[in-house]
N, C-alpha and C positions, 0 to 999 in steps of 0.2 A: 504494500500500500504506500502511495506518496503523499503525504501532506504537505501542503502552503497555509502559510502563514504570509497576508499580505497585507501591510500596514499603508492605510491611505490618511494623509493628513488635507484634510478637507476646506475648504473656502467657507467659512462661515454665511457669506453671503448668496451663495448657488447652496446652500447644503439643499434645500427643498428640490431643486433639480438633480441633484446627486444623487439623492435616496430614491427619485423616480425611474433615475434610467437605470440603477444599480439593481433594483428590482428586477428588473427587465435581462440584467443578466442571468441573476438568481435563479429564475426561473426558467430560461433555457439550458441555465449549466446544470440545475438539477434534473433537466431529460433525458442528459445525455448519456448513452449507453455505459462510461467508466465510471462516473458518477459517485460515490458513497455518501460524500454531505456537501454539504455547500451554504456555510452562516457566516452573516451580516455581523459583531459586533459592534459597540459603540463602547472606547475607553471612559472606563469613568475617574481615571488621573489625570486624564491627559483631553483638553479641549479640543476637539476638531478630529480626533482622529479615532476612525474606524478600524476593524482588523477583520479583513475576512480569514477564514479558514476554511479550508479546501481540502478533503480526502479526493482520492482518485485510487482506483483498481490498480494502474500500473502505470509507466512510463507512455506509455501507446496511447491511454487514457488523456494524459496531461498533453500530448502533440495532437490530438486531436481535437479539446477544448482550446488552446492556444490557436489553431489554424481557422475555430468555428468563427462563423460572420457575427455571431450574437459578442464574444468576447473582442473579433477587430473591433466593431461597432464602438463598443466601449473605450477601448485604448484608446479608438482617435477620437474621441472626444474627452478624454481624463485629463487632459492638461487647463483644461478650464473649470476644473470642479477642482484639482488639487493646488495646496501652497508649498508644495514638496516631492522630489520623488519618490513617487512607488517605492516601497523596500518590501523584496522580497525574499523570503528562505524558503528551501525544501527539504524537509525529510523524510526518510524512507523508516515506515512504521509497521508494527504487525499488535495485531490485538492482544491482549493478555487475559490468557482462560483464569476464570477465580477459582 
């Protein structure tokens, strides 16, 4: 499994358009066949800034939500909803049986 961790720090003043079209990914990256989770946070130390977090099945999974139109869609317009770049990590996880 690969998880992202992707910290967006947000323009106070589009946030209302930010959280609409962020939606709008949300929703498509959780149809898509690799899929596992796909959530919105909002920091609550840190002003302005969201964190999504992203499971994906595999590597295959992750090149083909990066290649989908719904995620370009998003990138080319993220420079005008963020006061920063993107920062992102990935890591490769597997679930823990209790």
């Amino acid at each position: 499994m690969i998880i992202i961790h992707a910290e967006m720090k947000v323009n106070r003043e589009v946030e209302a358009e930010f959280l609409k079209s962020v939606q709008e990914l949300i929703e498509a990256s959780r149809a898509e066949a690799g899929n596992v989770s796909y959530k919105l946070l909002k920091d609550t130390d840190q002003d302005d800034t969201y964190l999504m977090i992203e499971q994906w099945k595999d590597q295959e999974a992750v090149a083909a939500h990066n290649a989908s139109s719904h995620f370009q869609a998003f990138v080319a317009q993220a420079a005008k909803f963020l006061t920063a770049p993107l920062q992102a990590q990935a890591f490769a996880g597997q679930p823990i049986s209790k």
